[in-house]
Every structure is written in structure tokens, then in C-alpha cells.
N, C-alpha and C positions, 0 to 999 in steps of 0.2 A: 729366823728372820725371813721375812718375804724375796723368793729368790729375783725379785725384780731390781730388791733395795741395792745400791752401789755400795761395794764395802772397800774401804778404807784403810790401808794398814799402815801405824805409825811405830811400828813397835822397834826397838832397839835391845840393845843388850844390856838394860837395866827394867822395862819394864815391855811390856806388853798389854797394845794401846791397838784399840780395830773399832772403827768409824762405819757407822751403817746412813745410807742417805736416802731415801725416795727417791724413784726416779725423775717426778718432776720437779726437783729441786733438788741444788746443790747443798742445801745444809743441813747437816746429817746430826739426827733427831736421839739416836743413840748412841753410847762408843761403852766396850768395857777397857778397865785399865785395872793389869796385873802387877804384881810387886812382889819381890819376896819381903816378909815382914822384917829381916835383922837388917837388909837391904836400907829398906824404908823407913826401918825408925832403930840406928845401931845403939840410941841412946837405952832401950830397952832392956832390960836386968834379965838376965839367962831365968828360965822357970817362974818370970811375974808375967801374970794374963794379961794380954793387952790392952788398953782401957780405949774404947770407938772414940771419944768423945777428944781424946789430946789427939788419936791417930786423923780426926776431922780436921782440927787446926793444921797439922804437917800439910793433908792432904792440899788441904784450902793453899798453903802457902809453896808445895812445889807445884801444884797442876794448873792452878790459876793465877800464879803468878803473871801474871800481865801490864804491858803500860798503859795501852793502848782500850781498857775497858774497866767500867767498876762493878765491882762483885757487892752487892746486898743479900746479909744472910736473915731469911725470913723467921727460920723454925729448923729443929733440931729433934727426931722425933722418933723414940726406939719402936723396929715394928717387930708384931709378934714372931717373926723367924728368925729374932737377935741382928739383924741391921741396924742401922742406923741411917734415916731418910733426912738427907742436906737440903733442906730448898734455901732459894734462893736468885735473887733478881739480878740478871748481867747488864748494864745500860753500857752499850756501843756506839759508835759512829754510824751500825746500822739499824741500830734501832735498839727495845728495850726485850729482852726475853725471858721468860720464866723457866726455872730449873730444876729438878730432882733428882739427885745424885743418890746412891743407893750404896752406902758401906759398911762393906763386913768383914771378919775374917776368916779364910777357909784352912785350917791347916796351917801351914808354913807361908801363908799367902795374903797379903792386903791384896783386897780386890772391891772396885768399886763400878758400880752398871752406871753408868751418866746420861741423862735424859731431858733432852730439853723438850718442853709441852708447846706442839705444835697446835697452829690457829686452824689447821684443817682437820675438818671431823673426821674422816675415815682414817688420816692418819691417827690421829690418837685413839681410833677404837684399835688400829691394827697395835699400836704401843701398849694399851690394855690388853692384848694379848700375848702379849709374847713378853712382858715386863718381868712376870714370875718362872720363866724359864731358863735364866743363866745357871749352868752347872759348872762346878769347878774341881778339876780333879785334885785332890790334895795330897795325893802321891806322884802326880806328873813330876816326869824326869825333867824339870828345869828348874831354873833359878837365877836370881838375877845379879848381872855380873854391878857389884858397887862403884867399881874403879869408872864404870859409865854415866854414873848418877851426874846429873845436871845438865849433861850433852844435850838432850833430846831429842826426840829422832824428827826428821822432818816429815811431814804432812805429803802423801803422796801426789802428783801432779795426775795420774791416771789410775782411775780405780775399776774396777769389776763389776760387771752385771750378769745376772740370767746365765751363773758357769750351770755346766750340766758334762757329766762325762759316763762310758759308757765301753765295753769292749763290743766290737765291729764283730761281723760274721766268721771276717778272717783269722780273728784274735787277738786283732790289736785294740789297742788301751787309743781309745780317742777323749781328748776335753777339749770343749768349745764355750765361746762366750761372747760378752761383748766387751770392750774397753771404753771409757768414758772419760774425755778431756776435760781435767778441771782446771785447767790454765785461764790464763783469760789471753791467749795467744794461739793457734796454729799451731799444731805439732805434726812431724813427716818422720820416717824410720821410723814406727812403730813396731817393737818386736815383744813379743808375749815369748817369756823361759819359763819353763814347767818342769819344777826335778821332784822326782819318787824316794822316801826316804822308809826305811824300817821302822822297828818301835824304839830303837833304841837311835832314832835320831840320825842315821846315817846315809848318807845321800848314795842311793843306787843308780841311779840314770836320770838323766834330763836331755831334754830338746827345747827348743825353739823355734818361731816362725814369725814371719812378719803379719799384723793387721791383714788386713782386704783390702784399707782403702791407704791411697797415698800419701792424703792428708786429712786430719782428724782437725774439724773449727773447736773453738771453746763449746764447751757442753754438749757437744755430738759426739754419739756415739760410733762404734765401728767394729764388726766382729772379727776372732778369730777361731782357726779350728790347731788344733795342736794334732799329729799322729806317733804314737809309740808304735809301730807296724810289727815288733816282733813279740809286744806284749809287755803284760806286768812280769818282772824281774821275781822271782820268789821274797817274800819274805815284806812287800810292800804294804804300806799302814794308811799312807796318807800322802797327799803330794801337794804340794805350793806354787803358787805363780810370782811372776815379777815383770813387769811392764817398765818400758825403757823406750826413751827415743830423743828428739833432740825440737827444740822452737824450730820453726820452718822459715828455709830460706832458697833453698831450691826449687823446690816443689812447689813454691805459692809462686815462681816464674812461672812456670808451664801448667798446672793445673788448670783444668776445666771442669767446673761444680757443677753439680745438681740442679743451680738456677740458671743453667746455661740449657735445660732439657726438657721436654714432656715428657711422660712416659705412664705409658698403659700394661696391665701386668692381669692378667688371669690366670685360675691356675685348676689342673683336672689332674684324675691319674690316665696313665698310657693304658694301651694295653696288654703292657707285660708289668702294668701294677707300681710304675711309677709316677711317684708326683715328677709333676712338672711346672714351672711356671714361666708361660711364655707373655710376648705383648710388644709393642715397638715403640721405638726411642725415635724423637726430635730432635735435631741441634735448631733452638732458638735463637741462639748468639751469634753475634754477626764476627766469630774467627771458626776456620775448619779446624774441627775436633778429630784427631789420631786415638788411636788406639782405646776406643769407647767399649765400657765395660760396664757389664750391672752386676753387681751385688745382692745376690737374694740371702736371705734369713730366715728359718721357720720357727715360732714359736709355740713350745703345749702351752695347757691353760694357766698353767702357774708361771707363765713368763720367763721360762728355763728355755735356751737356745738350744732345740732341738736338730737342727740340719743351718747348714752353711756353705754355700758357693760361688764361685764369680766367673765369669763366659764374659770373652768378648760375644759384640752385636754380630752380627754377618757380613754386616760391613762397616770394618771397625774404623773409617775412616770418613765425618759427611761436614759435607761443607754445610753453613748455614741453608735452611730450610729442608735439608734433606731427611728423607728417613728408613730406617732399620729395621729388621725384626728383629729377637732374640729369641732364645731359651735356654732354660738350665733347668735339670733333668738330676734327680736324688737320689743317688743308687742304695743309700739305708739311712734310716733317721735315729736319732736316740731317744726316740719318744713320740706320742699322738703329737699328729700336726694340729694346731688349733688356729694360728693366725702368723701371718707371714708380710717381710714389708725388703721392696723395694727399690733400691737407690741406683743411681747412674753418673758415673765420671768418666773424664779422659785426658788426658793433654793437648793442648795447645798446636797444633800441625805447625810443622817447620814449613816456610817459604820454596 
């Protein structure tokens, strides 16, 4: 997937469900969803092959189970790599969308690619591309736990963009990214946990840090950088994220946004060959802003968060119509800078 897309993870301890979205839009165009097959269908006779076509109805009747929208099934349609292709029509309260679910079985595994057919053309040429690339390990060490079946896991409120990670000069393990509020609400405490686990599933180390910014509006996004400083732990395979935080109620007292500011931002190397990106900050708004900070971000060409920082102004305190300089200075990137974007916040000056 395109590392711009926001990914989604809804998976529990019966199946495993991960939601991919474009970035400029919250409704996410692909998801795959795993299951173990005795799991998924225990009606299933030890040593009979499992037939796609009854495993389509179950499918139909736990995944889409819904009140709130109507499923119309178009066509039913085996393709040459032994799937089975589900279309079919969802009519909502938000409208009507078309669908092509992709089911098969790998192994010990139902597993099905879900795709709904987006109105935007570059999206579905990018879904033409990447449609025939789901691989599925069929000796992977899991399985799904049954005594969970029916729970369902709930649908994340903050999902992922543009991760990219990288070991530093020093040799520590750095991942950075951005977080993406899909509330329709303000979110404050934002914290990004990052734990390292082996192949055999075992969690060797993790960290945490909060976001950048204070307060994350619906559909803004907001980066973080994670540091493991003494490094990958031996024996490390892969590592996981988990975003947490709480609806805003503190922080939407004293916050002062972005639309409270102007701000001009250029950016050169030093010359001791760092990026830098400097420029100066406006308070527009008629309350004095404290503790005024920018936010910079660099992005390579693929939309992968390559460098992340935040410097207060110089003068991190201006009463309306006043103004600032800043800069903030990259001491190492994890990749070609290609484009870079920056934001400005502060709180509210006490009396």
C-alpha cells in the first residue's frame, strides 16, 4: 500500500482486520480480514475441503452483519487463482457504494481482501495496483482465539500515516510518523507505544511518547518520532504501534491554533550541511499567545516521514500583532527530503 494511505487496525483475538484509507479521505477503500478456517466455520468436517461458496454466505452473515445499511449481492465469480470475487452493492444513510470482496483460502486461514470501488481515478488505478499483492503466510504462528468470536474489535479512533523507521548514527532504532484523528471530536494526550517483539511473538522492549502537537481537530493530522537510543534488542522481527489518548477538554480551554497565526517557512542547508527550516510567526488573534511553537515535518517522495521537530519561536510569548522568528535545524533524516510542511500552535497567556 501507498505509505501515505492511513492504516487502520481493527483486529482482535478472533480475527485479524487492517483498514487502509487515502489520505484525503476518511473512508478506507481496502481492509484485509483473517480467520482461522475451524475458527470461522467449526461446522466444517476434519479432512472435507472447504467449499468458497457456503464460506461466502458465513462471510456475508458475520462481517456484514449490520442494521444500519443494505447489502446487495451482485455476482459471485471464481477467479483464475482459486478466489472467489463477492461484488456487491451497500446502500447507507451515506450513500450507495459498490464492492468487491476477494475470498479464499490459504492454509489453515479464511482470508478475504475487501475493496470498495472508489469514484476517484487515481485511486482505483492505485487499487489496480496493489489488488493482486496480498500474500499470506500459511504457516504464520497464529490463530484465532474462537471463545472471542462475535466480540468484534472496535474500529480505531487514530490511525497511522507515512511510518518510516530507520537506526540513527548513534544506533538507535528511531520510528516516526504521523497520527490521524478519525473522531469527529478533539483529541489531547496523544501518545504513540511502540514495542519490538521476536519471531516467535515475544515482546522485547517498547517505548512511548506523546504526539507534537497538543491537540489533534478531527481529520488532522499530527506527527510523532519514537527513540529506542540503545538500539534493536537482538533477536527483533518486527514492531507495532498503538495510539491512545482521550476527547479534549483541557487543552481546547487554553489552546491556540493555527488559525490564530501566519507563518512563513523556507528552508536551505547550513553550512555544516544542515537542513534547516526557518521563517516567522504572526499572532493574528486578538489573545496573547504563551509558549508558541512550530512544528516542522519532512517528507521523501513517497510520503514517508522522513525527519520531525518542534522549537519554540524566540519569542515564545506575542501579544496580538506581534512577531517571531523561528528555526529548527535536522541533525539526521531517515531519508531524501522531498517536501516539508509547517504548522504553529500555543496556549492562551495567563492574565
Amino acid at each position: 500500500m501507498p505509505p501515505t494511505w492511513a492504516v487502520s487496525d481493527m483486529s482482535d483475538a478472533y480475527a485479524l482486520s487492517v483498514h487502509f484509507s487515502p489520505p484525503d479521505s476518511p473512508i478506507p477503500l481496502v481492509g484485509v480480514y483473517v480467520v482461522s478456517l475451524r475458527a470461522f466455520d467449526p461446522s466444517l468436517p476434519p479432512g472435507m475441503p472447504p467449499e468458497l461458496n457456503h464460506l461466502a454466505d458465513l462471510y456475508f452473515s458475520i462481517v456484514y452483519a449490520l442494521t444500519d445499511a443494505t447489502y446487495k449481492e451482485i455476482a459471485r465469480e471464481p477467479q483464475p487463482d482459486g478466489s472467489l470475487r463477492l461484488a456487491f452493492l451497500v446502500d447507507a444513510a451515506q450513500g450507495t457504494s459498490q464492492h468487491n470482496d476477494f475470498l479464499q483460502v490459504s492454509g489453515p486461514y479464511f482470508v478475504a481482501l475487501q475493496v470498495r470501488l472508489p469514484d476517484d481515478a487515481a485511486h482505483l488505478r492505485t487499487l489496480s495496483r496493489v489488488i493482486n499483492t496480498l500474500r499470506i503466510n500459511p504457516v504464520a504462528d497464529w490463530a484465532s482465539d474462537p471463545s472471542a468470536a462475535g466480540g468484534g474489535a472496535l474500529r480505531n479512533l487514530i490511525d497511522f500515516s507515512g511510518l518510516n523507521a530507520w537506526v540513527d548514527r548513534s544506533g538507535g532504532f528511531v520510528i516516526v510518523g504521523q497520527v490521524l484523528n478519525r473522531t469527529a471530536q478533539p483529541l489531547e494526550f496523544v501518545r504513540v507505544n511502540a514495542r519490538l517483539y521476536d519471531a516467535e511473538g515475544r515482546l522485547l522492549l517498547e517505548r512511548d511518547n506523546f504526539v507534537s502537537s497538543d491537540l489533534i481537530l478531527p481529520g488532522e493530522y499530527a506527527p510523532f518520532s519514537i527513540l529506542f537510543s540503545d538500539g534493536l534488542p537482538p533477536g527483533v522481527v518486527r514492531y507495532d504501534l498503538e495510539a491512545s489518548g482521550r476527547y479534549a477538554d483541557y487543552a481546547t480551554r487554553t489552546f491556540y491554533g493555527l488559525q490564530n497565526f501566519t507563518l512563513t517557512s523556507e528552508v536551505e542547508f547550513d553550512e555544516n550541511g544542515l537542513l534547516v527550516i526557518r521563517g516567522q510567526v504572526r499572532n493574528e488573534g486578538n489573545r496573547t499567545a504563551d509558549l508558541v511553537k512550530v512544528i516542522a515535518v519532512i517528507f521523501d517522495e513517497q510520503g514517508r516521514v522522513v525527519g520531525v521537530d518542534t522549537a519554540l519561536v524566540d519569542t515564545p510569548r506575542l501579544a496580538p500583532g506581534e512577531v517571531s522568528d523561528y528555526r529548527v535545524s535536522f541533525f539526521e533524516l531517515g531519508g531524501s527530503a522531498n517536501t516539508f510542511k509547517v504548522s504553529v500552535q500555543g496556549i492562551i497567556a495567563q492574565q
